[in-house]
C-alpha positions in Angstrom: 0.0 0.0 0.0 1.1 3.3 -0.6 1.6 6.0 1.8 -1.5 8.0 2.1 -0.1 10.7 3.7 1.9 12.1 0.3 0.7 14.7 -1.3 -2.2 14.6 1.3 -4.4 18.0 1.1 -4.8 20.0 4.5 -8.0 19.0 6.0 -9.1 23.1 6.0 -8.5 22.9 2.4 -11.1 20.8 1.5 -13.9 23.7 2.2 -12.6 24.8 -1.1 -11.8 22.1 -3.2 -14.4 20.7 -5.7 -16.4 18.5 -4.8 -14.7 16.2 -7.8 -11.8 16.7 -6.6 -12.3 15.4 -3.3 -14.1 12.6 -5.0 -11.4 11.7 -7.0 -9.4 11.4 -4.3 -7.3 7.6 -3.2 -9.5 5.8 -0.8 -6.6 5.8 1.4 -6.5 9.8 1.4 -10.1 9.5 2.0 -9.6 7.7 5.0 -6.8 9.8 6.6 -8.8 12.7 6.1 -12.5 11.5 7.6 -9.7 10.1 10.5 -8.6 13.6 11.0 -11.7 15.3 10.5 -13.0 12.7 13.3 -10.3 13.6 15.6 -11.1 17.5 15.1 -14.6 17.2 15.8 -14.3 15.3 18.9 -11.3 17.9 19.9 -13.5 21.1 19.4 -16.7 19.2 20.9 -14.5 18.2 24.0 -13.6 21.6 24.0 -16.8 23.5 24.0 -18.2 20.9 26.7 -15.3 22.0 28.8 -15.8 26.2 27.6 -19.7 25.1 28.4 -18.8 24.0 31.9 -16.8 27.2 32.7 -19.4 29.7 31.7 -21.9 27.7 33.6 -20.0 27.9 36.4 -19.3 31.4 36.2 -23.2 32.5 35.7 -24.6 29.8 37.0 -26.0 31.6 40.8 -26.5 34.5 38.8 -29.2 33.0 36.8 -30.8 30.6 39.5 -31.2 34.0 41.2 -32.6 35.7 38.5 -35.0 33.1 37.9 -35.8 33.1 41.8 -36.6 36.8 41.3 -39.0 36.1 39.0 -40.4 33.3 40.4 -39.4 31.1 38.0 -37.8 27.3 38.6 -37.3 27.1 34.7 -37.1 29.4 31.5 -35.0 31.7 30.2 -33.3 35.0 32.2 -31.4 38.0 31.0 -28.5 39.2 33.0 -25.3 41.6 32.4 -21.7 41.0 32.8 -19.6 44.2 32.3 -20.7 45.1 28.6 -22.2 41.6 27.9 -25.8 40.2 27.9 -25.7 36.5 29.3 -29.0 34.9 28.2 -29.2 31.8 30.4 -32.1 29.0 29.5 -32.9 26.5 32.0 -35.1 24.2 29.6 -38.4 22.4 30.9 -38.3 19.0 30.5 -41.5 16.9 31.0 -41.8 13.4 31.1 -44.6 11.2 32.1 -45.1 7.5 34.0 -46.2 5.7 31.4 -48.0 3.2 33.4 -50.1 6.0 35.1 -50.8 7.2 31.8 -52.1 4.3 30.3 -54.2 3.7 33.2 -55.5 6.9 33.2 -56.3 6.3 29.6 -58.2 3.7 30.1 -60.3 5.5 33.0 -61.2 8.5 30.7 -62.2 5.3 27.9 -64.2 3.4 30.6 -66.4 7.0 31.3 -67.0 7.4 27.9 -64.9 10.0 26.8 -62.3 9.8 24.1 -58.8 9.5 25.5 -57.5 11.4 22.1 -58.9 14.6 23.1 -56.4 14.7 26.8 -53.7 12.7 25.7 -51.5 11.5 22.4 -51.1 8.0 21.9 -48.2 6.2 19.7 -47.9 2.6 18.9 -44.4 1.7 17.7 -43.1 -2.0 17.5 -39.4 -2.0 18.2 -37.4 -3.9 15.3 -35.7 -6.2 17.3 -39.1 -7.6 18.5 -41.0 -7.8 15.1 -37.7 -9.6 13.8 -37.9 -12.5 16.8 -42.2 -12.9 16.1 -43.3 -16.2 14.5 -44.3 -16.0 10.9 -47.8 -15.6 11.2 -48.0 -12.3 13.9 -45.2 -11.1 11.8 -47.5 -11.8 8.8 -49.9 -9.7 10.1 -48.3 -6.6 11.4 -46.4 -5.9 7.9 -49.1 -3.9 6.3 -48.9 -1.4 9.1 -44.6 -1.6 8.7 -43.1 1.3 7.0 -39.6 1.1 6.3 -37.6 4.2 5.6 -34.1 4.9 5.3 -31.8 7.6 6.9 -29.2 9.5 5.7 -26.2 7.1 5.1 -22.8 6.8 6.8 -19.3 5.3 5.3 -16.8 4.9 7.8 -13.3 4.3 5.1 -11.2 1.8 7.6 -7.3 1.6 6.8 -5.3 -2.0 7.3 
């Protein structure tokens, strides 16, 4: 095999490069590149999860106070640091027993009322189970199975 690294182009080079180009590109190249582009993402994400951490840290009081002053456990608050305007968000995340909701469900069913009009209800089938069913279930589910595709990966592995 030859050496990939030879007349290798910088990775920051590649924002201007033509796409056929890049495509015509050795395999080998290929790889050594998506390796190092790898590596940089990982680097700068390390990097602001660390950056992340410090501002946190820094503002952090500041906003639980300002919420507090507002009455607020959650949401977004407005503060200033010298010249700058720190917007701090505390999302709201909900999430919901699903045992109580189904039960609950099935009250608001029982009385007569439609269960649709308080609460969404999904049906999924994980793939893992449909794949272990015996023929005949399985038989019978597949007109309800839509398969669609997401966006596609290539990982180029070097020997």
């Amino acid at each position: 095999m030859t050496d990939p690294h030879n007349n290798l182009p910088a990775l920051d080079a590649l924002r201007t490069m033509p796409i056929a180009e890049i495509t015509a590109l050795p395999a080998e190249v290929l790889a050594v590149l998506q390796d190092e582009a790898d590596a940089a993402l990982k680097s700068a994400r390390s990097l602001k999860d660390w950056l992340d951490g410090a501002i946190a840290l820094k503002f952090g009081e500041r906003a639980r106070e300002a919420r507090a002053a507002l009455g607020k456990d959650t949401g977004t608050v407005r503060f200033t640091d010298g010249t700058v305007t720190i917007v701090a968000d505390l999302p709201k995340k909900t999430e919901w027993d699903q045992a109580r909701l189904a039960a609950l469900v099935e009250t608001i069913r029982a009385s007569g009322d439609d269960p649709s009009q308080y609460v969404e209800i999904s049906l999924s089938v994980s793939e893992r189970a449909f794949g272990a069913w015996p023929d005949a279930i399985r038989r019978t589910f597949e007109p309800a199975r839509m398969l669609r595709t997401g966006k596609p990966t290539f990982r180029l592995l070097r020997d």
